[in-house]
N, C-alpha and C positions, 0 to 999 in steps of 0.2 A: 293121622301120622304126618301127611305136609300142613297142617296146622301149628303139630308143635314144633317141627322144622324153624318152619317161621317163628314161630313165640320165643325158640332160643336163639334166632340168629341174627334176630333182629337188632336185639341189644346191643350185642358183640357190633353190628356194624354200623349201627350211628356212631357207637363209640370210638371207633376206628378212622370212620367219616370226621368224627370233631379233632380229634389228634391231625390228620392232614390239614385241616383247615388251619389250624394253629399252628401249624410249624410253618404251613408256606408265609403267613404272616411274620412270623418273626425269621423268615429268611428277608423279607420285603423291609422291615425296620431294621435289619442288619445292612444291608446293602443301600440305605437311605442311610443309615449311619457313617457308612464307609462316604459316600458322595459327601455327606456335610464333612466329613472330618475332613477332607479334602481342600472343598472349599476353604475352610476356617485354613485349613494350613494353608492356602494361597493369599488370605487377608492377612495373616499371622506368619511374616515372615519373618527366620531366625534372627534377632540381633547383630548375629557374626558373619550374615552372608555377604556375597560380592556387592549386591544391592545395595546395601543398606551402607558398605563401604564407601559405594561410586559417591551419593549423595551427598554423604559427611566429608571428602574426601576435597583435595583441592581443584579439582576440576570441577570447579565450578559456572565454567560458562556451558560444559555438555549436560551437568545433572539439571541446570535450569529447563534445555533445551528439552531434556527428556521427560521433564514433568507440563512445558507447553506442549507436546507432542501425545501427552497423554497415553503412554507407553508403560507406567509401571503394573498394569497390572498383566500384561504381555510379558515382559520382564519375569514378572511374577510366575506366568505360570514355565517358562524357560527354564529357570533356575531350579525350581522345584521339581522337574525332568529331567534336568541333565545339568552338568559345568558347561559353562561358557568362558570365553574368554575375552576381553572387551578390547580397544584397540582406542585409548582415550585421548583425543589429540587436545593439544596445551592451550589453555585461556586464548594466549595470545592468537594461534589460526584462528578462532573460531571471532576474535574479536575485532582484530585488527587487520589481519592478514586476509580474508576473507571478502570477495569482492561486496561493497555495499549493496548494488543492484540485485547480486545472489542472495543476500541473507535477508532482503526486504520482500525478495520473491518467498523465499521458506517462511516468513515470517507471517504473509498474511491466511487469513481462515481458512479460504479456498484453495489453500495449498498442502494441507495439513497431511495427507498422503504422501506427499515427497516430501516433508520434512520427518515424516516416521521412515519410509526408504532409507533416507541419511544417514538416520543416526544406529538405525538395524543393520546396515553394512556394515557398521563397523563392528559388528558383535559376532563370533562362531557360538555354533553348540558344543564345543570341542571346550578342554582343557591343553590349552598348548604355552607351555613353558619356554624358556628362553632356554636350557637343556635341548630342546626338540629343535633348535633351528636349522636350517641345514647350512654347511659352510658354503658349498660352492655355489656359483652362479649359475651353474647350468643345472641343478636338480632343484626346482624351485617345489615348493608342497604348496598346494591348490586348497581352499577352503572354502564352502560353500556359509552364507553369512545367514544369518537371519532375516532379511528382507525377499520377501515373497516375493518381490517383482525382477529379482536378480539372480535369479536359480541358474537360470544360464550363463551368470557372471562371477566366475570364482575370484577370492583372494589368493594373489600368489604370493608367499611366504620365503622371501629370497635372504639369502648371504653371499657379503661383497664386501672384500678386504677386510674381515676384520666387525663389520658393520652390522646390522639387523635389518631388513628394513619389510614393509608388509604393503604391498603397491608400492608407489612410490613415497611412500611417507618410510623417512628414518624412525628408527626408534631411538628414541632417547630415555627411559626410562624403563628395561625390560623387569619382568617383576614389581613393579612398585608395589603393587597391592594386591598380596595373598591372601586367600580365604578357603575355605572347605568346598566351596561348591562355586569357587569361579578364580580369576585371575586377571588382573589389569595392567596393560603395558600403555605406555606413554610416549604419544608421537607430535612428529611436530608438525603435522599437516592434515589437512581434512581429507579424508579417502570420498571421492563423487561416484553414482553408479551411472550407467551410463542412459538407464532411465530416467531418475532426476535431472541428468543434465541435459537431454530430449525436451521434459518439459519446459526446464526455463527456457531452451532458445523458441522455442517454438510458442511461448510467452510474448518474447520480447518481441520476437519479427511480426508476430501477430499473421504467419503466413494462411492460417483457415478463413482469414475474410480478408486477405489480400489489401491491406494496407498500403499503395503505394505512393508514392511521392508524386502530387502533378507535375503535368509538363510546363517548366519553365517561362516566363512573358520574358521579352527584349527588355533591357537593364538599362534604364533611361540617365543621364549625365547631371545630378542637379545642378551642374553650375551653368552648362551649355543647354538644357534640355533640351539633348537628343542624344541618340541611340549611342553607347559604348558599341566600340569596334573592341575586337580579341587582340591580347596582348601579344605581340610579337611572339615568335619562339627566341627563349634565349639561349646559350651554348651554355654546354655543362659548366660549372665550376662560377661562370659570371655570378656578381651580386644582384639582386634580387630587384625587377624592378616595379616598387611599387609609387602612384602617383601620391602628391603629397596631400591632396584631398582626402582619398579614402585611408591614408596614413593618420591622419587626425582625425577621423569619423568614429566613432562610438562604435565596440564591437555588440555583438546581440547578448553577450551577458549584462550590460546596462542601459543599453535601448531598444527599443522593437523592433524585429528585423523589416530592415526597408520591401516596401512596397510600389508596383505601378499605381499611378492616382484610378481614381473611379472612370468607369464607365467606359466608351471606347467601342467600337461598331465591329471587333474582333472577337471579343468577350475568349479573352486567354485561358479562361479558367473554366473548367465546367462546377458549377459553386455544387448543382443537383446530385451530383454522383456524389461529391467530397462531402455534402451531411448526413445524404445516406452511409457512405463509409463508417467517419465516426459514430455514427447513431450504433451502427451492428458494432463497432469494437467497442461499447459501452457493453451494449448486452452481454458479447461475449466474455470480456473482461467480467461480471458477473458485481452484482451489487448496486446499479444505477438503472433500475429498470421502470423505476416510477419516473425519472427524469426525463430517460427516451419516452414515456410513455404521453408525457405533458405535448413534447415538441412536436409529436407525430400524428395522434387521436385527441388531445382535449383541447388544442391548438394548429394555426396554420404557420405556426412558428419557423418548423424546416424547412417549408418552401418559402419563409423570408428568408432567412439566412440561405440559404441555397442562389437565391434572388441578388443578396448584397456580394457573395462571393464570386461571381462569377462577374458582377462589377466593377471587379478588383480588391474589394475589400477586404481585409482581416477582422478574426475574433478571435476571442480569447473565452472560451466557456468556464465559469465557475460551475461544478455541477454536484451538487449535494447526495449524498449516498442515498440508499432507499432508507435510514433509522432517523435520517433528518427530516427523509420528506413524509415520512409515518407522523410522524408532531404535529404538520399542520392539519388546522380542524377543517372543519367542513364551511363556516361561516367563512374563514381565510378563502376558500376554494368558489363559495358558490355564487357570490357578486359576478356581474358582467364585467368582462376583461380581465380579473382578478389573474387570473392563470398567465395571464400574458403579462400584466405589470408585475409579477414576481418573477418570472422566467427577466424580463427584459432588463434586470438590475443585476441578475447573472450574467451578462452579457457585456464583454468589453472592447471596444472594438479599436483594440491592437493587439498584435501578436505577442504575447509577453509566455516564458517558457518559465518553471517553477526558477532554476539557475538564474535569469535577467529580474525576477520579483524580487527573491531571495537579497542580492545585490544590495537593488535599489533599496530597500528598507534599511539594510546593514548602512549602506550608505549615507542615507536622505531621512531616516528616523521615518515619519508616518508618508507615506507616498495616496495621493489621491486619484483612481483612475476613472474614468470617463464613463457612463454607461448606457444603454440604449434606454433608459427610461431617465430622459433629462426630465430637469435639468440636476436628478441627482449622480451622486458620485460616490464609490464605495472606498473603504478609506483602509488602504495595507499599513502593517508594523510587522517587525519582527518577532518573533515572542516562542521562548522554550525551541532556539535553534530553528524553527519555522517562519512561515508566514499566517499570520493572522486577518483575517479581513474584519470590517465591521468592530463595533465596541460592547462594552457592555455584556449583558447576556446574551442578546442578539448574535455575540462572534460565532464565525468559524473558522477554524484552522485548516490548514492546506497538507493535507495528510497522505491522499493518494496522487503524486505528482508527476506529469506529463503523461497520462495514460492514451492520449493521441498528438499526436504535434507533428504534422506534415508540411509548414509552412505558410497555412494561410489560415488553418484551425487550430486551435491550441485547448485542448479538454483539461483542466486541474479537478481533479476531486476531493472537496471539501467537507466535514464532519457537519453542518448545518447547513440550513436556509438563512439567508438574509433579508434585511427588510432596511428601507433609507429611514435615517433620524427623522423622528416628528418633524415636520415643520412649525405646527402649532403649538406653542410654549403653554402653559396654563396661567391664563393673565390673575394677577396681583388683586385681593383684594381692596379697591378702589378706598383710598382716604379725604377724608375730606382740607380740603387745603384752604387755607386766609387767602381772601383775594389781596392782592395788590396792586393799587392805582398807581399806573407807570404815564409818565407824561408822553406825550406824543413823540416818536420822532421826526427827526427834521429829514427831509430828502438831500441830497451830494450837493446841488448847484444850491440850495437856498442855504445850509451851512458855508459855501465858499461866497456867496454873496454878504453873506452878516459878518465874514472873516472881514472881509474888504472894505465893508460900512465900517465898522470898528478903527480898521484902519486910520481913516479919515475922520476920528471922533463923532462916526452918529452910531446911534443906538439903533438896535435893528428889531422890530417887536414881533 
């Protein structure tokens, strides 16, 4: 009897068993269905959305900015969850009006973070109409934006006489650009969070590796040479007195900024601390770590320069990124001294600031500066709004500029390595030439002796 139990129930229950198996699977290829359909709708977005608006649309310095920032498919999936509303500020802030220091800092790689912050600030997950503003000054509507790092920093949505305005940016253009699933208004200023704007200053000052100015040497008189005395105090309102020497002296956009001469039983400057400085606000600046890497481990390079600045001396570092110094081979590197005669052609030894190169090139057409590997000399032009060093393929361009400059150091960073023009021309295949029998010459006093026999009718042989 529990035989044929079993012989009938058997069946029934594989049968049962394969039906469960089979439905969980095509719940598993339903719900893989749903995920791709998904996806494909975030790659595939509507022709008529706010998106695909901003791009086509005339703001065209923010759509650039948002496809270097590499945001659209953030964007993407935004839109596809909710209306947004963008807040698009006009060509001109973002071109013109726009500190150049600020937009060079957004601009470079290692910055890419706060230039996505940027431009997600100015974006809600809301749909907010130009209908929705509120009049008065004092009931402002708060909006949290899309930049993750600003949560704690709302948009406040204010009306003033009459006006629209969203932070401090007017609107000038409410509604411009409607669409189903978003809406663009038009300002005339760039809305900053107050995170990006942390980092640029904290950029600029370079305060994590404490950057500071050395202390001063006494200001020597070149006409008298000796010590400038402090200018009088003058009373308010008098004219200004300046001597007529330093009135016709060259400011430091076209000359080098003046220096105490070498050397001196004082030693004004500590040269040791100041390339270690620069050295770490290379690093930290990010992208020049092959270059610290030459002056500090494959060379005794920083404690020359360390050595010549505390002598009184100035440089000027040309310092190549790490993608220039990735190029050179190994043969360039593995000669004795190699590392130090290509380091010491980067090495200029006056204070020149990218603004005083700049200049002189604008000014002087090719300008030739001096370098510690005599007796050659690396050779500036102008070129595409910059400075150019060096000719040929060999050039580099002056790309990252002033990224240390305290006075007696000066770090440029440049797109290549340089190397000095051959010296050695490729001589001529050798021709053969007709001799020619030239008669002797005569020496100075036996010509003015046969002038003077002549003279006197004798023949001089």
């Amino acid at each position: 009897m529990v035989f044929q139990i079993r012989g009938v129930f058997l069946p029934l229950f594989l049968t049962f068993f394969a039906v469960l198996v089979i439905s969980s699977s095509a719940l598993q290829e339903n719900s893989r269905g749903k995920h791709s359909g998904n996806s494909n709708s975030l790659s595939q977005i509507n022709s008529n959305s706010v998106l695909v608006a901003l791009l086509d649309s005339h703001y065209t310095e923010l759509s650039e900015l948002v496809e270097k920032a590499l945001l659209l498919q953030t964007l993407e999936e935004a839109v596809s969850k909710h209306n947004i509303t963008i807040f698009a500020p006009k060509n001109e802030a973002l071109e013109r009006n726009l500190d150049p220091e600020f937009k060079r800092f957004l601009l470079e790689p290692g910055n890419l973070k706060s230039l996505q912050n940027l431009l997600l600030f100015h974006m809600i997950p809301t749909r907010f109409e130009s209908k929705h503003w509120p009049v008065e000054l004092n009931n402002p509507i708060h909006h949290i934006s899309l930049c993750a790092d600003a949560d704690d920093e709302k948009i406040p949505v204010i009306g003033k006489n009459g006006e629209k305005f969203v932070g401090m940016a007017k609107i000038i253009k409410a509604d411009d650009i409607i669409r189903s699933d978003g809406i663009i208004h038009g300002i005339e200023r760039v809305l900053i969070p107050k995170s990006v704007q942390i980092d640029f200053n904290t950029r600029r000052s370079l305060r994590s590796i404490a950057a500071v100015l050395p202390e001063g040497a006494p200001e020597v008189d070149p006409r008298t040479h000796r010590l400038k005395k402090p200018a009088p105090p003058v009373e308010a309102g008098a004219p200004p007195v300046l001597p007529i020497f330093d009135a016709m002296a060259p400011g430091p956009s076209l000359a080098p900024a003046p220096a105490p001469g070498p050397g001196g039983h004082h030693h004004h400057f500590d040269g040791e601390s100041q390339v270690k400085d620069f050295i770490q606000t290379l690093l930290h600046y990010g992208g020049y770590n092959e270059m610290a890497d030459i002056l500090v481990n494959l060379t005794s390079l920083a404690s020359e320069m360390g050595r010549l600045v505390s002598e009184g001396y100035v440089l000027t570092v040309l310092a190549p990124n790490d993608e220039a110094m990735a190029k050179l081979t190994t043969d360039q590197l593995s000669e004795p001294g190699a590392p130090e005669q290509i380091m010491y052609y980067h090495l200029i030894p006056e204070y020149q600031t990218e603004e005083s190169m700049y200049n002189s090139v604008r000014r002087f057409g090719k300008v030739k500066y001096d370098t510690l590997r005599l007796p050659h000399k690396v050779v500036a032009e102008e070129a595409d709004g910059s400075v150019k060093f060096g000719q040929g393929e060999g050039s580099a361009y002056l790309f990252d500029p002033d990224i240390y400059t305290d006075g007696r150091i000066s770090v440029q960073g440049i797109d290549g390595v340089l190397f000095p023009a051959e010296e050695n021309k490729p001589v001529p295949k050798s021709v053969p030439v007709a001799k020619v029998v030239s008669k002797p010459r005569r020496g100075k006093l036996l010509e003015m002796a046969c002038t003077m026999l002549g003279a006197f009718g004798q023949d001089c042989q």
